[in-house]
C-alpha positions in Angstrom: 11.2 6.6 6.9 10.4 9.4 4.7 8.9 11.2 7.2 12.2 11.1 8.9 14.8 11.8 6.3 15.8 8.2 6.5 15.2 7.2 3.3 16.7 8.9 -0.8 13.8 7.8 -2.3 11.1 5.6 -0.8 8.1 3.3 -3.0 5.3 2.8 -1.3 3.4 -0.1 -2.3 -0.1 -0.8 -1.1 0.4 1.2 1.8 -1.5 2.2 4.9 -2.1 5.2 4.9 -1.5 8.6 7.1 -3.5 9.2 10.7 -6.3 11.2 9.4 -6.7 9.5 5.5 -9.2 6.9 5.5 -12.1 5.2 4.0 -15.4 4.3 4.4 -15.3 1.1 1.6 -16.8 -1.9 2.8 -13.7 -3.9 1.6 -11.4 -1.5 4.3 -13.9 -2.3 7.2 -14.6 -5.7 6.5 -10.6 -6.8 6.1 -9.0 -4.8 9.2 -12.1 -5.0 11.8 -10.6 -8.1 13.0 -7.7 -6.5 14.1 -9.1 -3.3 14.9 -12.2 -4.8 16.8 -11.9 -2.3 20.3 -13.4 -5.5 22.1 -10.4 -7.6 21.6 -7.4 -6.9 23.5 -4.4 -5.4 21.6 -2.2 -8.3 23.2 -4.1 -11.0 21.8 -2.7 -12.3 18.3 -4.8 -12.9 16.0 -4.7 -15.9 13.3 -6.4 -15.1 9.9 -8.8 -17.8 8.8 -8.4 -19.1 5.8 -11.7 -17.4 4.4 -10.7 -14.4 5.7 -7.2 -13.8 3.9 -9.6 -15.2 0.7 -11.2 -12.0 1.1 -8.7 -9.6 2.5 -5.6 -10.3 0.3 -5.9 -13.0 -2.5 -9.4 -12.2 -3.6 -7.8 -12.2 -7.6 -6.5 -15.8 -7.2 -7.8 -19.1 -8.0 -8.8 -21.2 -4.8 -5.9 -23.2 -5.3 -3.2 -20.1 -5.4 -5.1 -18.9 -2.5 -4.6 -21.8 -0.4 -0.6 -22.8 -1.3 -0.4 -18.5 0.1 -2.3 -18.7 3.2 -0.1 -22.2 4.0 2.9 -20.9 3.0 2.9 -17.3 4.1 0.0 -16.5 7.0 1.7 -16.0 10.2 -0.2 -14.6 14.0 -0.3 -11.0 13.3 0.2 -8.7 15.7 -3.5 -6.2 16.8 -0.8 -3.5 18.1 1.2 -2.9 14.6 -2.2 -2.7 13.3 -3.6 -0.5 15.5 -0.6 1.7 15.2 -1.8 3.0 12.5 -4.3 5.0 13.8 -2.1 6.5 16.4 0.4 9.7 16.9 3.4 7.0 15.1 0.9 7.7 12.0 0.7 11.4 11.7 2.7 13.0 8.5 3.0 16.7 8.4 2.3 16.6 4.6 3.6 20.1 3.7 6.9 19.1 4.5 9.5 18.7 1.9 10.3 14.7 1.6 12.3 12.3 -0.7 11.0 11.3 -4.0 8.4 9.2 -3.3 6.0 6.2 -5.8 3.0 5.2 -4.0 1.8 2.0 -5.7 -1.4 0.3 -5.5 -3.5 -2.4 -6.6 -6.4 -2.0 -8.5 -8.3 -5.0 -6.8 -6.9 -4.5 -3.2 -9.7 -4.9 -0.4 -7.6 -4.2 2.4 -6.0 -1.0 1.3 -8.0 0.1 -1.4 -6.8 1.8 -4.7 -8.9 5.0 -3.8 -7.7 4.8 0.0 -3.6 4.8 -1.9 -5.2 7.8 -4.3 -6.5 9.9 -1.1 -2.8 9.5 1.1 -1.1 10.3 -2.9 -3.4 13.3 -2.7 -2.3 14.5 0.4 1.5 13.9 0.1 1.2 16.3 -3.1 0.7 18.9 -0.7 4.6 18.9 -0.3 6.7 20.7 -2.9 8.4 17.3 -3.1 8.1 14.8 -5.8 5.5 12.6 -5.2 3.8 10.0 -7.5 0.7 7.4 -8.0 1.3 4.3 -10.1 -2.0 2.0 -10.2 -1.1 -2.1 -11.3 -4.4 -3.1 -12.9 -6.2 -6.5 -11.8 -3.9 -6.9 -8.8 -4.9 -7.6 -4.8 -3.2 -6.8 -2.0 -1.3 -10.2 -1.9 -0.7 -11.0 -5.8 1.0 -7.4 -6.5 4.2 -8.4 -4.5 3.6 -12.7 -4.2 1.5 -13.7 -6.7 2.2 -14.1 -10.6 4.0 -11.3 -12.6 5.0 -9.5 -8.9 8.4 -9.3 -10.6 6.8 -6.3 -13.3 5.7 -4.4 -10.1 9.4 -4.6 -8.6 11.2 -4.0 -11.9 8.7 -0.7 -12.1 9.2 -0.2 -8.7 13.2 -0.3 -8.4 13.5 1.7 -12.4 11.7 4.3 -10.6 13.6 4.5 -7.2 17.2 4.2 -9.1 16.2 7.0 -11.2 15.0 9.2 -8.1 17.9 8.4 -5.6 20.2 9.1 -8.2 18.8 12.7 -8.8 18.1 11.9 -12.5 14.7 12.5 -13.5 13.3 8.6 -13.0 11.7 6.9 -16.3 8.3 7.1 -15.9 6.6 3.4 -15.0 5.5 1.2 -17.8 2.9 -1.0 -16.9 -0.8 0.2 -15.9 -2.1 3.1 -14.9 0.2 6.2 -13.8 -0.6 9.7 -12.3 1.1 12.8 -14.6 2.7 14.5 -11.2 2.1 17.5 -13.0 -1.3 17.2 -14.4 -2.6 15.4 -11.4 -4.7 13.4 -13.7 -3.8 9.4 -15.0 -3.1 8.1 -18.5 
């Protein structure tokens, strides 16, 4: 959407990143083969194993948590959204001016790594544009937006995006670790 002018400001959060910006982390590999596997038909479905989303998105909860999420929440997933991703729909021209934009991460997230957030960041600094990295400590992929205290991420989330839409310089986020926009560097 930012890409496209569709969007005032845009927050990013635990997002998959750019055609071009990837990872060679074990955790990346391991939680998207499945749906990236070249031997499995795009058309087929595929239905995440409990074990699997364990892994790939809830690897911060107790077994308990994991399993009232996978019941409640794990759905067929489509192979062709994910494979999307590494296709033309996924190429960013990075220089280009954009909409304020808050790429958010999880400091415990397998399937779209902190570093893998910190390298698309990286490149989306290229622009002129105002772009930003805010890092949640001790949070997965699942638990920053479903599990306990998801409601700090989207209070930091929406205080930043009100303040960028509205032109005003947004405050800057409160809770773990941020990137200085300026410095490049976190405190």
């Amino acid at each position: 959407m930012v890409q496209r002018d569709l969007a005032a400001a845009a927050v990013a959060i635990d997002s998959v990143p750019a055609q071009g910006v990837l990872t060679l982390k074990w955790s990346f590999i391991r939680s998207l083969w499945p749906l990236l596997n070249p031997f499995i038909p795009a058309s087929r479905p595929y239905y995440m194993p409990f074990e699997h989303f364990q892994y790939t998105f809830a690897n911060d909860l107790p077994l308990e948590e994991q399993r009232a999420g996978y019941d409640r929440d794990i759905v067929p997933k489509s192979r062709r959204v994910a494979r999307g991703a590494l296709s033309r729909a996924a190429r960013v021209d990075f220089r280009r001016p954009h909409a304020p934009l808050l790429m958010i991460a999880g400091e415990k997230d397998h399937i779209m790594p902190a570093s893998l957030n910190r390298s698309n960041y990286k490149r989306y600094r290229k622009s002129p544009s105002r772009t930003e990295f805010k890092e949640f400590p001790g949070r997965a992929h699942y638990t920053i937006i479903a599990g306990r205290g998801w409601e700090e991420v989207a209070d930091c989330a929406l205080e930043w995006a009100i303040g960028a839409g509205s032109g005003a310089e947004p405050h800057a986020p409160t809770v773990g670790r941020e990137t200085d926009p300026k410095q490049g560097g976190t405190h």
